[in-house]
N, C-alpha and C positions, 0 to 999 in steps of 0.2 A: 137312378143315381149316377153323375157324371164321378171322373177319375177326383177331382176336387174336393167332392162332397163326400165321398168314399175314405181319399185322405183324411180330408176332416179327423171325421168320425175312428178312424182308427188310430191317427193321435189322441182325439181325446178320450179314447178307451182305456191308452196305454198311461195317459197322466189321471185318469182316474185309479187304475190300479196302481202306481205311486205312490198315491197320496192314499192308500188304502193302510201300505206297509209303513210309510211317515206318518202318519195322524198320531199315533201315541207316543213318537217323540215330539211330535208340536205342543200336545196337551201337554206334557211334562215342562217345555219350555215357557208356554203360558203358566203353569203352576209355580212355577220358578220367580216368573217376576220380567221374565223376557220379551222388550217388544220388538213389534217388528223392524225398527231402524236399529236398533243395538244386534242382531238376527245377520240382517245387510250387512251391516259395519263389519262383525265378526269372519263371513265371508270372504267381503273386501280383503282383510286384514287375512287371511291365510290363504289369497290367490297373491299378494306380494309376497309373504313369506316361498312361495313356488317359486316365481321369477326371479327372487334371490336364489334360491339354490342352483336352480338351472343355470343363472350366469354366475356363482362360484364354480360349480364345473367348467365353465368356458375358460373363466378366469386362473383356475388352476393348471389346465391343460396349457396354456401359453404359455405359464411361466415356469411347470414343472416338466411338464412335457408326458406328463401322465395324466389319464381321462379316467377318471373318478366317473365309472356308472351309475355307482350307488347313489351319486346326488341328482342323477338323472331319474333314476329309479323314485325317490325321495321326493324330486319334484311332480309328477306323472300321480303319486297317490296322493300329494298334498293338493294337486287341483280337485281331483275327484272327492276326495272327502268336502272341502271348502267349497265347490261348485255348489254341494245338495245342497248348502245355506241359499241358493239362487231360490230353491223350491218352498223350503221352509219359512224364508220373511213374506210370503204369500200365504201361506196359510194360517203361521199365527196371526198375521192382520187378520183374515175370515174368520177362524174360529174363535179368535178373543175378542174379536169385536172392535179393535182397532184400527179399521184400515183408515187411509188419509187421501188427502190428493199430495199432499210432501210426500206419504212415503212412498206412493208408487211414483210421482218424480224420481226422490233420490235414491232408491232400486234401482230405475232405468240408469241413471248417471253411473252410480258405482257398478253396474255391470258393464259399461263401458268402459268404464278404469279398468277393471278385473283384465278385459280383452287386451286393454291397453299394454298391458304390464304384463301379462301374459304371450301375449303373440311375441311381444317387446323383447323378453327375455329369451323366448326361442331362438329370433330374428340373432341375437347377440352371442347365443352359443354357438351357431353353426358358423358366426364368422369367427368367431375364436377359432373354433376344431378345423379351418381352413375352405368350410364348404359358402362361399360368398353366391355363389349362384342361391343355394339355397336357403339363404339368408335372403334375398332379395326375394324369391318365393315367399318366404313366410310374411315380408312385408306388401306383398301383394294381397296376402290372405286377410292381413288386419284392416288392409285399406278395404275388402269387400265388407269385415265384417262390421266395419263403422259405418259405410253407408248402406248397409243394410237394415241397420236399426234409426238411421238417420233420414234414409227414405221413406220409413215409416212414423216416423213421428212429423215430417213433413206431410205425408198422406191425412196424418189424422189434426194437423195442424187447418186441412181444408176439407175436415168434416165426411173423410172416404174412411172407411176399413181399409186395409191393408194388410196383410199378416200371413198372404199365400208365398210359396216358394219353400224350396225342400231345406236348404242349408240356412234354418233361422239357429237363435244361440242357443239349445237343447241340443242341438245334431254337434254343432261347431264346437263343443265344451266337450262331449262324446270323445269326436274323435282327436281332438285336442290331447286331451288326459288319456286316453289311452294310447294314442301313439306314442304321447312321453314316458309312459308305462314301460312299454312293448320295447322301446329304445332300450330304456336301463337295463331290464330285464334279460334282454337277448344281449346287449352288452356285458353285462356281469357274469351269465354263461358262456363267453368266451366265443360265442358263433363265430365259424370261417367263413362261413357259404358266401355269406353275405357283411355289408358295411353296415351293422344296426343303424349309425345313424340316415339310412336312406328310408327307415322307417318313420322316421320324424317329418323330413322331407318331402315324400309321398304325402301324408297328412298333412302337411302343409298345401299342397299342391291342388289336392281334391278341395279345401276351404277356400282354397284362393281362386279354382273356377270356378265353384258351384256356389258361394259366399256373394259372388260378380254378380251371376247370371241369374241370382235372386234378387241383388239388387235390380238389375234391368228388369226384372219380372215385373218386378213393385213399379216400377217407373210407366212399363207400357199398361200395368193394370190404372195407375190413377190418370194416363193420359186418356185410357176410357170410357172411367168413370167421367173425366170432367167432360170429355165429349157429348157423354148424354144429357147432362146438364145444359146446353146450349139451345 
């Protein structure tokens, strides 16, 4: 078994055991009446309410001159709770029997908003809080993570898989939400040691290399694939 296939396999051990501890809040959601685009939607809808709060912390900080952790903090749980809806309109489509080619389209699209609106808002707090370098980092981070789901829909647009590379959106939402976590949190206790927000920053910084260099992954994997085809 190469390092690939090994990967593989230990991803999908780890979203099997996921889906092991969410399966009976899916059933519950199916019993409700919930399908899987209204699942998405709800998601959608509480990864903007994140990027709201992260840029009223920006927002407040400009003009009070005081940096509110807690909306930091506030935005960091709000991705992480709202992200798992990524997991869930996946399985209630499987297990209720619903799936579509619209909804796994407009999944794909509204995860892209999410990112969108999400990176968006990060990008927008650190130039409030004065850190413009690392504003521009998080924007290097969104642009890897667009075209890493953009290379891959081009990939399968000409009939290749595609789907290798370490920084896809499970890892990139990880450390996303947790660093906005880590931020408030270590903001709110008052840390000297260090500028919490260079917790944000750093997170930032590991999505925007390794977000890239999965995109080119993807890119030298389909230019091989099509080579063999010739």
């Amino acid at each position: 078994m190469n390092i690939k296939e090994k990967s593989k396999q230990q991803r999908d051990s780890l979203q099997q055991g996921i889906y092991r501890v969410i399966n009976p809040f899916v059933h519950l959601l199916i019993r409700l009446g919930f399908t899987p685009n209204a699942v998405t939607t709800i998601g959608f809808l509480g990864n903007i309410a994140a990027a709201v709060v992260i840029v009223m912390a920006g927002y407040e900080f400009t003009h009070t001159g005081v940096l509110h952790y807690s909306l930091v903090t506030l935005a960091g749980a709000l991705i992480i709770g709202f992200s798992l809806f990524d997991m869930l309109d996946g399985q209630v489509a499987r297990l209720g029997g619903m799936a579509s080619t619209f909804g796994a389209m407009y999944d794909s699209v509204l995860d892209r908003y999410c990112e969108l609106v999400t990176l968006g808002g990060i990008a927008y707090y650190l130039i409030q809080t004065g850190y413009f370098f690392g504003a521009v980092i998080a924007f290097v981070a969104l642009i890897g993570s667009i075209m890493v789901s953009y290379v891959r829909a081009r990939a399968e647009g000409l009939d290749i898989e595609c789907k290798i590379g370490f920084m896809q959106r499970p890892e990139r939402v990880v450390v996303t939400s947790l660093a906005t976590l880590a931020t408030g949190i270590a903001g709110q206790c008052g840390l000297r040691a260090f500028d919490p927000d260079m917790i944000l920053i750093v997170a930032m910084g590991v999505i925007a290399v390794f977000a890239n260099l999965t995109a080119f992954a993807r890119i030298n994997h389909c230019r091989k694939a099509l080579n063999t085809r010739k």
